[in-house]
Every structure is written in structure tokens, then in C-alpha cells.
N, CA, C and O atoms as a GROMACS GRO file, in nm:
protein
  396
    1UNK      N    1  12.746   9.306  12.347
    1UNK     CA    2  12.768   9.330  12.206
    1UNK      C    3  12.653   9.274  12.123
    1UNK      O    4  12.610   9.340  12.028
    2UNK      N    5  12.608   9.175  12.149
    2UNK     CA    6  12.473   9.122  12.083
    2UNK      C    7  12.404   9.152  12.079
    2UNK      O    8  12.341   9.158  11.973
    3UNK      N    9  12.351   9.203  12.217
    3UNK     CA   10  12.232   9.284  12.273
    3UNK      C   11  12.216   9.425  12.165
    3UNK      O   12  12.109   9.463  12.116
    4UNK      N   13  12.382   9.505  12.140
    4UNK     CA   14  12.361   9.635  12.074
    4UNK      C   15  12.321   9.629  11.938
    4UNK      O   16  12.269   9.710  11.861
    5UNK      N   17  12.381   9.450  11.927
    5UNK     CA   18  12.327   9.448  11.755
    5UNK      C   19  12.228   9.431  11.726
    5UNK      O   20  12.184   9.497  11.631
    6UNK      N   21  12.152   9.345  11.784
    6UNK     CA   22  12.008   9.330  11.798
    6UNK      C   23  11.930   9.474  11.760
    6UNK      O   24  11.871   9.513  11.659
    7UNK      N   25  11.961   9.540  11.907
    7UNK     CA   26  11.911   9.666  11.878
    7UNK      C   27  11.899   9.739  11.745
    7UNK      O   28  11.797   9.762  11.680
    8UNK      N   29  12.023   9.771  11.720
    8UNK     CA   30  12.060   9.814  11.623
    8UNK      C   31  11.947   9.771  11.455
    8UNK      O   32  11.890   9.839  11.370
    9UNK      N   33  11.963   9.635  11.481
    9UNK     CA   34  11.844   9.556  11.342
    9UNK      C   35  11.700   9.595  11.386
    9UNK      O   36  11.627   9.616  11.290
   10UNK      N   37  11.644   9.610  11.501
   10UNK     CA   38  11.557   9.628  11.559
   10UNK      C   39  11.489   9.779  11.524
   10UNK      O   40  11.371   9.811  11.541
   11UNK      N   41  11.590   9.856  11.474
   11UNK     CA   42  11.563  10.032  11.449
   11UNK      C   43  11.568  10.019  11.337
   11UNK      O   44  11.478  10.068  11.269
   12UNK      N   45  11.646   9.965  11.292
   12UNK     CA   46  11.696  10.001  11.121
   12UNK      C   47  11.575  10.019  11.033
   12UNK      O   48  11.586  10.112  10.952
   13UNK      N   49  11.487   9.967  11.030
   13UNK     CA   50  11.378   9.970  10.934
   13UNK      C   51  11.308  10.085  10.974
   13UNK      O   52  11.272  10.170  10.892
   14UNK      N   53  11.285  10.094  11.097
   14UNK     CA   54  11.231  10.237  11.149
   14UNK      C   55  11.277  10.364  11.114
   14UNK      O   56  11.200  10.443  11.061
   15UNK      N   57  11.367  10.386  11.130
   15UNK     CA   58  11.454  10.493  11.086
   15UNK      C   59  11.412  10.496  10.876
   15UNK      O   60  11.385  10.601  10.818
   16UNK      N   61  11.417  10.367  10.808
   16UNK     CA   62  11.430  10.389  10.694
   16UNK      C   63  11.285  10.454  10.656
   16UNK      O   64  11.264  10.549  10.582
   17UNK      N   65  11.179  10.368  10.735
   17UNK     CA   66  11.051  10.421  10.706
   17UNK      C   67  11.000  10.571  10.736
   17UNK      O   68  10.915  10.641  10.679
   18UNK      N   69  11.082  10.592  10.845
   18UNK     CA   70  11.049  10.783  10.892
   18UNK      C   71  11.084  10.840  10.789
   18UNK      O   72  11.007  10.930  10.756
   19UNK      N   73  11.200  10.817  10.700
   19UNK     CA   74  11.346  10.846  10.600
   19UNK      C   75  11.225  10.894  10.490
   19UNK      O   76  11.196  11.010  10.462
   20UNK      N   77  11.169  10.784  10.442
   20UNK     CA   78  11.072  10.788  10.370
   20UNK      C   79  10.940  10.849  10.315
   20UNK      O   80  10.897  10.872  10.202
   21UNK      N   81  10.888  10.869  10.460
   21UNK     CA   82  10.785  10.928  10.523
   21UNK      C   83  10.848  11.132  10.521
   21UNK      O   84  10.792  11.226  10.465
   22UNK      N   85  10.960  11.132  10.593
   22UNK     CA   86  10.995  11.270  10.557
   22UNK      C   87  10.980  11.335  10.381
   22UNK      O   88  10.947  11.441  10.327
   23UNK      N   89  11.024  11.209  10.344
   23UNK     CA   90  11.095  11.246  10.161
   23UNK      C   91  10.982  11.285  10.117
   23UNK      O   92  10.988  11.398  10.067
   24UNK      N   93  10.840  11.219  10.114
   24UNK     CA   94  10.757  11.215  10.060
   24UNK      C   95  10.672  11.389  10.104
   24UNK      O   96  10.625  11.462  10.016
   25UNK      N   97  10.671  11.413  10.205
   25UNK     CA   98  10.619  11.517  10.238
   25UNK      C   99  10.719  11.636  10.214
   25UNK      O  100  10.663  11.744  10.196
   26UNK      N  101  10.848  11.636  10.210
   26UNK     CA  102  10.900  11.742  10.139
   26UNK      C  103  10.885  11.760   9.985
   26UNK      O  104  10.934  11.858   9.929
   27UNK      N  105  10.811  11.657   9.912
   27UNK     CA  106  10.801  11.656   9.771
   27UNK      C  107  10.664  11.672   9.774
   27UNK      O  108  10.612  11.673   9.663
   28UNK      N  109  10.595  11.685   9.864
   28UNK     CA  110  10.432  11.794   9.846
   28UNK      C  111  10.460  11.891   9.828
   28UNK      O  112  10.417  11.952   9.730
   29UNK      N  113  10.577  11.969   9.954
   29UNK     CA  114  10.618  12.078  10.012
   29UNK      C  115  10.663  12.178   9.841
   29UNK      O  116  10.600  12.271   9.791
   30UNK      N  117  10.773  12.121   9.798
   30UNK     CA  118  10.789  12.166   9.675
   30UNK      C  119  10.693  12.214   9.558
   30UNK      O  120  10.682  12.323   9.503
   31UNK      N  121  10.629  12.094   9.540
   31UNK     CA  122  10.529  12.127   9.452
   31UNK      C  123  10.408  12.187   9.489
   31UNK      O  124  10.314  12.208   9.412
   32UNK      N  125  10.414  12.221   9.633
   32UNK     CA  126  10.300  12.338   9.677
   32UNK      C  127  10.138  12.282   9.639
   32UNK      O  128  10.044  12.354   9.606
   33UNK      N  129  10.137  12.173   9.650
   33UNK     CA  130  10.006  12.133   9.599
   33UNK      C  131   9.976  11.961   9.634
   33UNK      O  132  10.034  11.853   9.631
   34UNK      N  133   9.830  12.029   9.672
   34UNK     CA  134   9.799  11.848   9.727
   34UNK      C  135   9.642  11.831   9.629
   34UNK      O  136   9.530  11.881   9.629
   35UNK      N  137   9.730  11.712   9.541
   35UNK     CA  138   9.607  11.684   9.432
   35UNK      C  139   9.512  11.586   9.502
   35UNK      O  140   9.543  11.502   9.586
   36UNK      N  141   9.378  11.617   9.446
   36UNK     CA  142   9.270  11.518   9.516
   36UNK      C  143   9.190  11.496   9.383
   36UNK      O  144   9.173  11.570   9.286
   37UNK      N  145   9.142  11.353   9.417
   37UNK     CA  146   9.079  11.298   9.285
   37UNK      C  147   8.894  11.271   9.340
   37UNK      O  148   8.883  11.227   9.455
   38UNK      N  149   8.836  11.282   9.307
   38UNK     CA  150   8.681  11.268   9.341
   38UNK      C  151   8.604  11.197   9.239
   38UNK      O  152   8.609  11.220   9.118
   39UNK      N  153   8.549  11.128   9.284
   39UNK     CA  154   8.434  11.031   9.160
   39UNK      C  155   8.306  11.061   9.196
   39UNK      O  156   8.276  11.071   9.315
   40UNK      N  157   8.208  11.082   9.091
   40UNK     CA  158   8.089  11.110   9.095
   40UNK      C  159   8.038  11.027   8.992
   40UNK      O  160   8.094  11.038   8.883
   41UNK      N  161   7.940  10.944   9.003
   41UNK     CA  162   7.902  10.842   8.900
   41UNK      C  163   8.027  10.799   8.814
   41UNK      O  164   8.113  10.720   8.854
   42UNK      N  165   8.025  10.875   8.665
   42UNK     CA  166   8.141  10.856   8.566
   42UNK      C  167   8.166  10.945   8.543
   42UNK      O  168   8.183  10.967   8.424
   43UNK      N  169   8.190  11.077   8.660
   43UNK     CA  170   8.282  11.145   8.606
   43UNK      C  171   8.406  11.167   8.766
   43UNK      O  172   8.366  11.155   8.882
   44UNK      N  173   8.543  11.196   8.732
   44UNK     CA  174   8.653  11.224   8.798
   44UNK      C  175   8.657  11.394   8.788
   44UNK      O  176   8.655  11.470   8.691
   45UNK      N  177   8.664  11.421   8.959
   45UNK     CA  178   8.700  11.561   8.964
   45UNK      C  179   8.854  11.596   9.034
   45UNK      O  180   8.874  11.594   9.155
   46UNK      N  181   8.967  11.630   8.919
   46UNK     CA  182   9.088  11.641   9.000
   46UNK      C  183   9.146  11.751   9.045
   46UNK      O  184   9.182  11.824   8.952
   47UNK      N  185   9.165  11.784   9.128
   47UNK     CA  186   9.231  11.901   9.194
   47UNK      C  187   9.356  11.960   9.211
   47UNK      O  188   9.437  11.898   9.280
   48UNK      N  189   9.382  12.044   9.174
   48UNK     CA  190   9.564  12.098   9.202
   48UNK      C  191   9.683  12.004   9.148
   48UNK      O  192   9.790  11.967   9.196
   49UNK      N  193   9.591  11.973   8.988
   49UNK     CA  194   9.725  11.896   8.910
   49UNK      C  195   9.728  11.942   8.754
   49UNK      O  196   9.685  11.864   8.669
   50UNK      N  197   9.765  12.032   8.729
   50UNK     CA  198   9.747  12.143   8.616
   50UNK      C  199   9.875  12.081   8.565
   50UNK      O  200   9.956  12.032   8.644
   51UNK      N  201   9.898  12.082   8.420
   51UNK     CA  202   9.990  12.026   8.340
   51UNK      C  203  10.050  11.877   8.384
   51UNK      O  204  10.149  11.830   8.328
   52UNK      N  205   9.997  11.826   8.463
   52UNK     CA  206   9.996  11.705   8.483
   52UNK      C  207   9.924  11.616   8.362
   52UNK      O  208   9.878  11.660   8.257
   53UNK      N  209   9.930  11.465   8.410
   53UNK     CA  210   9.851  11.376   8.273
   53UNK      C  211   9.792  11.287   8.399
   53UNK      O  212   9.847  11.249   8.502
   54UNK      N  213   9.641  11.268   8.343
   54UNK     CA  214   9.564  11.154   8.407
   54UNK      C  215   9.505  11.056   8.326
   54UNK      O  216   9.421  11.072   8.238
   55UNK      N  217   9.573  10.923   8.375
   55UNK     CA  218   9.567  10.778   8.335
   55UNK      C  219   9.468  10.713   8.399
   55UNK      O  220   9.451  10.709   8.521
   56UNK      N  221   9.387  10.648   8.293
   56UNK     CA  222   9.312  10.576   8.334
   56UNK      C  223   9.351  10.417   8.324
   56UNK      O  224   9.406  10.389   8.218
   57UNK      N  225   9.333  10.312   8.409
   57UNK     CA  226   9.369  10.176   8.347
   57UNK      C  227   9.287  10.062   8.413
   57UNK      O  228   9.317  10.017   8.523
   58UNK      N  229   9.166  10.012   8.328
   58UNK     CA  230   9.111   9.898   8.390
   58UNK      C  231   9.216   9.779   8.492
   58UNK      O  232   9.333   9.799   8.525
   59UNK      N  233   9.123   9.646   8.527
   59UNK     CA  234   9.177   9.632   8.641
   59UNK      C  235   9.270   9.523   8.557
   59UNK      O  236   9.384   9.490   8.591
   60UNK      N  237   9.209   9.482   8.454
   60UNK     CA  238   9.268   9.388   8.319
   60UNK      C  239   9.447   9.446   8.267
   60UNK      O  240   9.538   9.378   8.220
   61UNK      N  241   9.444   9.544   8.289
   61UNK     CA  242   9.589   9.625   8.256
   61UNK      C  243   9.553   9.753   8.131
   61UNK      O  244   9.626   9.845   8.095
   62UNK      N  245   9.458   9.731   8.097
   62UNK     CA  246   9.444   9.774   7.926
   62UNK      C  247   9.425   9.932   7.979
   62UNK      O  248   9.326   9.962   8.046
   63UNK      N  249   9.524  10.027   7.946
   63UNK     CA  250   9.512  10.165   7.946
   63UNK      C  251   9.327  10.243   7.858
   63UNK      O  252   9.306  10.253   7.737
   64UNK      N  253   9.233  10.280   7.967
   64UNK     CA  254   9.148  10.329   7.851
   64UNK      C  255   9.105  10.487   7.846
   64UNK      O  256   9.026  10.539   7.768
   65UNK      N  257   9.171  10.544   7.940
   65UNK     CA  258   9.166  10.677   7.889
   65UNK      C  259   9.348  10.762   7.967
   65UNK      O  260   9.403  10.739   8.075
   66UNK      N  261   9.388  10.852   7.860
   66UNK     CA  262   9.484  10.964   7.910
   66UNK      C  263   9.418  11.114   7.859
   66UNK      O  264   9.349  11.142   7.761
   67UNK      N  265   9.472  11.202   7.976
   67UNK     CA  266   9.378  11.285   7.963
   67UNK      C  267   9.438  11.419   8.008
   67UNK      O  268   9.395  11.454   8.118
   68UNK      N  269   9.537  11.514   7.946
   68UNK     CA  270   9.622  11.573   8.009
   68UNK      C  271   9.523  11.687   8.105
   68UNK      O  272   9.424  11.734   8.049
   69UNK      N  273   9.550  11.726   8.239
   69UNK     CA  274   9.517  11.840   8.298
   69UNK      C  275   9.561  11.954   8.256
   69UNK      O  276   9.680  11.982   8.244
   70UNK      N  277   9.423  12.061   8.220
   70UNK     CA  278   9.500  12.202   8.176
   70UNK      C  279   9.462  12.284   8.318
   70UNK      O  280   9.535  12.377   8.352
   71UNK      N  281   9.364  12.253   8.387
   71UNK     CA  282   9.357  12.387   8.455
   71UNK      C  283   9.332  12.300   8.616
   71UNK      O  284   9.315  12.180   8.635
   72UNK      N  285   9.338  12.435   8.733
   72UNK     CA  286   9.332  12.352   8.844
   72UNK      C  287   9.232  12.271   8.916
   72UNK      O  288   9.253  12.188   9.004
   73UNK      N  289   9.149  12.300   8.877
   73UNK     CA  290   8.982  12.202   8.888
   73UNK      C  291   8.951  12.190   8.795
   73UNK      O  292   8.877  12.270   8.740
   74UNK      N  293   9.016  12.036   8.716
   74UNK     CA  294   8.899  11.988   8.583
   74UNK      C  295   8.803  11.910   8.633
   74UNK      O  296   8.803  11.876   8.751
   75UNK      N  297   8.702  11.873   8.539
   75UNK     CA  298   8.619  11.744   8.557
   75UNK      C  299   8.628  11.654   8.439
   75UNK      O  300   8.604  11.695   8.325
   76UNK      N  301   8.652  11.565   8.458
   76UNK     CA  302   8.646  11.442   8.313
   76UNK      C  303   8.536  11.350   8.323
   76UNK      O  304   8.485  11.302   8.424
   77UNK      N  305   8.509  11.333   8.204
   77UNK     CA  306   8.388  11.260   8.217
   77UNK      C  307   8.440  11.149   8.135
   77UNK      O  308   8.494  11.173   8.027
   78UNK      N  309   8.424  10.999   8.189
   78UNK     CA  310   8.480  10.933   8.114
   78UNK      C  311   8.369  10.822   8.102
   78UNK      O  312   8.280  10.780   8.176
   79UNK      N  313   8.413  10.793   7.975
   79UNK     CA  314   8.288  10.675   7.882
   79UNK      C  315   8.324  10.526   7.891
   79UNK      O  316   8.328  10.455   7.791
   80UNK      N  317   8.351  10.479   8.027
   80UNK     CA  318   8.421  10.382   7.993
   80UNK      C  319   8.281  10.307   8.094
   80UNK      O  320   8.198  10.378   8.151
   81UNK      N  321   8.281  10.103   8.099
   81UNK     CA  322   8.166  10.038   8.113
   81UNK      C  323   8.195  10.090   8.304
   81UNK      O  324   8.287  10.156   8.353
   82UNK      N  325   8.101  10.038   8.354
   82UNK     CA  326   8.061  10.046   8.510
   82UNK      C  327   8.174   9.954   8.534
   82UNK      O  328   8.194   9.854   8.466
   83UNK      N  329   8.268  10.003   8.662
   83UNK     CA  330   8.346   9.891   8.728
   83UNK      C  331   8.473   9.996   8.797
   83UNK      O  332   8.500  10.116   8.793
   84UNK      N  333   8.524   9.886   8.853
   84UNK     CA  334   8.677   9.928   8.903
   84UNK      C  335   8.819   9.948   8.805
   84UNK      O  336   8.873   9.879   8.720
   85UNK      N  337   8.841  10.052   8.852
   85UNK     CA  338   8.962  10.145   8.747
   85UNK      C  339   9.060  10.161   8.811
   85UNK      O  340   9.034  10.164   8.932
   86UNK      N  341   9.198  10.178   8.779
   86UNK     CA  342   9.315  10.222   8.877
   86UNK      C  343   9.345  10.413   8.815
   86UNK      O  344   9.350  10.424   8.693
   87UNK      N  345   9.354  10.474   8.854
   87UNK     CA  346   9.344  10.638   8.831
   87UNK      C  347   9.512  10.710   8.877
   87UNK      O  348   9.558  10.716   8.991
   88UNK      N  349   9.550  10.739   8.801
   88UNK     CA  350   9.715  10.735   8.816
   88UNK      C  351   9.692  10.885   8.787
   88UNK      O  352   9.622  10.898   8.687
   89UNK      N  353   9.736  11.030   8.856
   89UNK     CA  354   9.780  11.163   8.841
   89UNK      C  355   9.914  11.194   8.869
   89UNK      O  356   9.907  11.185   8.992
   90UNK      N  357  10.023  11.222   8.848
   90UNK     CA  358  10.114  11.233   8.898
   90UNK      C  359  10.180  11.080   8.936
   90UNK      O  360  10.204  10.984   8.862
   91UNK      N  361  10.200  11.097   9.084
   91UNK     CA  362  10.249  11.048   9.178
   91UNK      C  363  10.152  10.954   9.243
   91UNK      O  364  10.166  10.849   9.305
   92UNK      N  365  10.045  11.030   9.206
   92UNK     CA  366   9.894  10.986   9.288
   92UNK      C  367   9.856  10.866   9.183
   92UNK      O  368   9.868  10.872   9.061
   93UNK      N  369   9.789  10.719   9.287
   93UNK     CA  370   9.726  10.626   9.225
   93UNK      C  371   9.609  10.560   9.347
   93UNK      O  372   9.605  10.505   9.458
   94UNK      N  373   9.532  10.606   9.247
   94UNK     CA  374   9.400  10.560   9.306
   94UNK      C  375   9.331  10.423   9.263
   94UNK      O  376   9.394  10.366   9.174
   95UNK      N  377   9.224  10.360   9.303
   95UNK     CA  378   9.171  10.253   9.256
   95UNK      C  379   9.014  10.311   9.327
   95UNK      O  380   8.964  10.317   9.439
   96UNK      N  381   8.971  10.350   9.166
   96UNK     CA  382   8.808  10.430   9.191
   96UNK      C  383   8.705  10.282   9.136
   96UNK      O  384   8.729  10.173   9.086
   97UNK      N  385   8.618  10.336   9.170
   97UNK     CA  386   8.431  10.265   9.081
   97UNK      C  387   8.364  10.374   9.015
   97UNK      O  388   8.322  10.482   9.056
   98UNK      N  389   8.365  10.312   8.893
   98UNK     CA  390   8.289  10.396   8.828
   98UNK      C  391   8.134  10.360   8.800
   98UNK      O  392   8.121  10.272   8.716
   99UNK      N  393   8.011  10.412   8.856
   99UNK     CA  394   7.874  10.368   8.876
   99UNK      C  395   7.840  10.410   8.756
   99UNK      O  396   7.724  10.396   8.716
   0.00000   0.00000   0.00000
């Protein structure tokens, strides 16, 4: 009986993480689209996130650019100083450098 419980604690997290791991890829599946974010010096190139909103937020917390997506390949060019940014699209959060 110990032995099964053991077991039992031994899976549990496994099972929750597959659980997880499924959820997440049926909610690509839906939205038919896998957004990708690209940095080139100071500018962000995002992909397959049309009516979406892209957040920009230094590493300080201070929000410094929003930027709604209209079409499926934008490019933004953003004016903000050289450094590390956190880049929020959706669902998607990145942590870019901006050169």
C-alpha cells in the first residue's frame, strides 16, 4: 500500500505537466498561428499576430512602448535607449536587446 502511494506522488506532477504541455499546443492549434518576434538592431519584426497588441517593458518595470499589430508581418521600430527589454505579444514574452 505504501509502495502504490509513493508511486502514485511520484507521477502526479508528470501527468500535470504533460496536462499542460497538451493545453498549450491545442491553443496554437486554434489560433492557427505561431507568432515569432525577431530583433534587428532597434527594430522588432513580429509575425502571425495581426490584431494583437505588442508591449514593450524595460527591465525597471516602466511600460515604454504599446503598439497594436495591424497586419501579419509588421516591423516596429522602436526609439527606446540600447539595453534589455521584456517584449510581451499575446501570450508570447520575450526578453530581447536592443543594440
Amino acid at each position: 500500500m505504501l509502495l502504490a502511494s509513493a508511486l502514485f506522488m511520484l507521477t502526479a506532477p508528470m501527468s500535470i505537466m504533460a496536462y499542460d504541455a497538451d493545453q498549450q499546443v491545442v491553443e496554437q492549434q486554434i489560433d492557427n498561428r505561431e507568432i515569432t518576434i525577431t530583433v534587428e538592431q532597434s527594430t522588432l519584426l513580429v509575425n502571425n499576430a495581426a490584431g494583437l497588441t505588442l508591449e514593450v517593458v524595460s527591465l525597471t518595470g516602466k511600460q515604454v512602448a504599446v503598439v497594436k499589430i495591424e497586419s501579419p508581418a509588421q516591423r516596429v521600430e522602436l526609439s527606446v535607449p540600447k539595453g534589455c527589454y521584456i517584449v510581451k505579444v499575446g501570450k508570447i514574452v520575450r526578453k530581447v536587446a536592443i543594440r
